[in-house]
C-alpha positions as a Markdown table, in Angstrom:
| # | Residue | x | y | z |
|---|---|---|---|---|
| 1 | Unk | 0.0 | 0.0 | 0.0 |
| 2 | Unk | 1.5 | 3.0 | -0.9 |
| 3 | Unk | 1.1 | 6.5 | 1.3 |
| 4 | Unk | -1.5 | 8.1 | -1.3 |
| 5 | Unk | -3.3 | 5.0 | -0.6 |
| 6 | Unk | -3.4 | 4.7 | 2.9 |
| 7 | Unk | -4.6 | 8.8 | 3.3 |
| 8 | Unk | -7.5 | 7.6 | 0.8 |
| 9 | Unk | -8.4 | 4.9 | 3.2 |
| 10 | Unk | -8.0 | 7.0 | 5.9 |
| 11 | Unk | -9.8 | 9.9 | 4.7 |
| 12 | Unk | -13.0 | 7.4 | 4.0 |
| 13 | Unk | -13.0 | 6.2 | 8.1 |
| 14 | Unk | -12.6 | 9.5 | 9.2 |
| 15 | Unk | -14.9 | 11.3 | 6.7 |
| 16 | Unk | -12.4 | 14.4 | 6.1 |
| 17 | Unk | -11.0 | 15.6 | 3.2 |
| 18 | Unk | -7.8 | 14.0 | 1.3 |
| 19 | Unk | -5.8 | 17.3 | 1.9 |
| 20 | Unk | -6.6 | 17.0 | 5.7 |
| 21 | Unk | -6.1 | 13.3 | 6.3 |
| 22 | Unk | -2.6 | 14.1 | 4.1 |
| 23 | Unk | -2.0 | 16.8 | 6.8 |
| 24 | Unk | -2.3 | 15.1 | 9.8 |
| 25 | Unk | -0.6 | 12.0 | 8.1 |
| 26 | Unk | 2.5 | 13.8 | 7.4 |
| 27 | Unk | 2.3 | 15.8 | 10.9 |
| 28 | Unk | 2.3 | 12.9 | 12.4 |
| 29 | Unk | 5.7 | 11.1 | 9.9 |
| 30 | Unk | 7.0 | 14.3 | 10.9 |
| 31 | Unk | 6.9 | 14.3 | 14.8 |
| 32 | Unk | 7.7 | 10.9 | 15.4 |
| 33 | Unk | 10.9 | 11.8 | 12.8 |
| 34 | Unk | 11.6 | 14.9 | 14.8 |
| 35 | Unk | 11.3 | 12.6 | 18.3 |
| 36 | Unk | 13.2 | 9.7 | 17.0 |
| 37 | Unk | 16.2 | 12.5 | 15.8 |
| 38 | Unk | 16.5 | 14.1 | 19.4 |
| 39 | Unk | 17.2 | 10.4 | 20.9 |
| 40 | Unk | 13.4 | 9.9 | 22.0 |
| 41 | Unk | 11.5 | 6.8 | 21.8 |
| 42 | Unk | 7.3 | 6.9 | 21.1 |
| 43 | Unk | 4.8 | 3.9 | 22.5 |
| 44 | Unk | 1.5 | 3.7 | 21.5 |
| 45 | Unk | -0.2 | 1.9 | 23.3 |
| 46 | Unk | -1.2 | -1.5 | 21.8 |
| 47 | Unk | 0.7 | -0.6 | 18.2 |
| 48 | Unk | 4.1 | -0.7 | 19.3 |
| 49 | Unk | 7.0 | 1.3 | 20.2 |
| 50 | Unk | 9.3 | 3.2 | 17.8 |
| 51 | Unk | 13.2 | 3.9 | 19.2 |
| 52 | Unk | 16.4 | 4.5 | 18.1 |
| 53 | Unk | 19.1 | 1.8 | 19.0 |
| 54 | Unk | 23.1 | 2.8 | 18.7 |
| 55 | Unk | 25.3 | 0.2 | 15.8 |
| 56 | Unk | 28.5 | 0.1 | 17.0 |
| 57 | Unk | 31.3 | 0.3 | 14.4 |
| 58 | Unk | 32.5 | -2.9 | 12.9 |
| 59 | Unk | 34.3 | -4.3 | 9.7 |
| 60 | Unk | 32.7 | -5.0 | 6.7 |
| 61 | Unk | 33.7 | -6.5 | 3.4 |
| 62 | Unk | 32.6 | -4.6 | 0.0 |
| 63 | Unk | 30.9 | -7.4 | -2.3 |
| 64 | Unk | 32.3 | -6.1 | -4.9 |
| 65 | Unk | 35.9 | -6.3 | -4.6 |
| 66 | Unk | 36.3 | -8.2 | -1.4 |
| 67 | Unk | 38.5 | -5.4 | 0.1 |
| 68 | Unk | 38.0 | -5.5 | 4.0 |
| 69 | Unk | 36.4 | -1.5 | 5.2 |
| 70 | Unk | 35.8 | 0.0 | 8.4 |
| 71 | Unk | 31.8 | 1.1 | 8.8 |
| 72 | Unk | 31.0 | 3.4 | 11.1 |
| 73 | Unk | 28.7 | 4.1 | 14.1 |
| 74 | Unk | 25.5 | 4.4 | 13.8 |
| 75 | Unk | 22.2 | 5.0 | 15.0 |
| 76 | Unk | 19.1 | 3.6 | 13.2 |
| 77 | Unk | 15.6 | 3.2 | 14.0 |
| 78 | Unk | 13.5 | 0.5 | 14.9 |
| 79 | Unk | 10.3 | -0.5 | 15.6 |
| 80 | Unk | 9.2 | -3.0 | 18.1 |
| 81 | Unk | 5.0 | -4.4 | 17.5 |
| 82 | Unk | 2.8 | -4.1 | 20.6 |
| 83 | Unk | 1.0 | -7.3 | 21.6 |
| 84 | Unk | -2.1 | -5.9 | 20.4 |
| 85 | Unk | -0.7 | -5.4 | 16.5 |
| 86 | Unk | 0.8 | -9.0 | 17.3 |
| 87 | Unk | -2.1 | -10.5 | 18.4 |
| 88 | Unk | -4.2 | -8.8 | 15.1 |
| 89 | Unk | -1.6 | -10.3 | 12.8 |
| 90 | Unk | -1.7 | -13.8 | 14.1 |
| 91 | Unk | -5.5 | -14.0 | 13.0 |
C-alpha cells in the first residue's frame, strides 16, 4: 500500500477531506521523525514502540571487490509491535 493510498483509506474512516487526512498523516511522519532525531522513543499503546538503538562500528567487506572496510557508528531506527498489533496479525 503505498502513502497516497493509505490517506484515501483514511480519509474514507474519518470522513475528512484528502488534503486533511494528508496533513495530519504527514504531521504525524514528521513528529515521530523529529522525536526519533532528538534520541526519543514513542509507544503507542497497543501498536508498538518506535526507538532509536546505537550500531556500534564494525568491519565489513565490499561485495564487490572483497576489500576488508571499516563502517561506522551508527544509529538507526527501529520498531518493536505491541501485543495488540501481534495478536491482530496472528489471526
Amino acid at each position: 500500500m503505498t502513502k497516497a493510498e493509505f490517506i484515501e483509506r483514511l480519509s474514507k474512516k474519518t470522513k475528512l477531506s484528502k488534503a486533511q487526512t494528508a496533513r495530519i498523516v504527514d504531521s504525524t511522519f514528521e513528529e515521530v521523525a523529529a522525536l526519533m532525531k532528538r534520541g526519543d522513543s514513542i509507544a503507542l499503546t497497543g501498536f508498538g514502540t518506535f526507538h532509536v538503538t546505537k550500531r556500534q562500528a564494525r568491519k565489513g567487506r565490499n561485495p564487490r571487490t572483497g576489500a576488508i572496510m571499516k563502517i561506522p557508528a551508527s544509529r538507526v531506527p527501529r520498531f518493536r509491535a505491541g501485543k495488540n498489533l501481534r495478536a491482530a496479525i496472528k489471526k
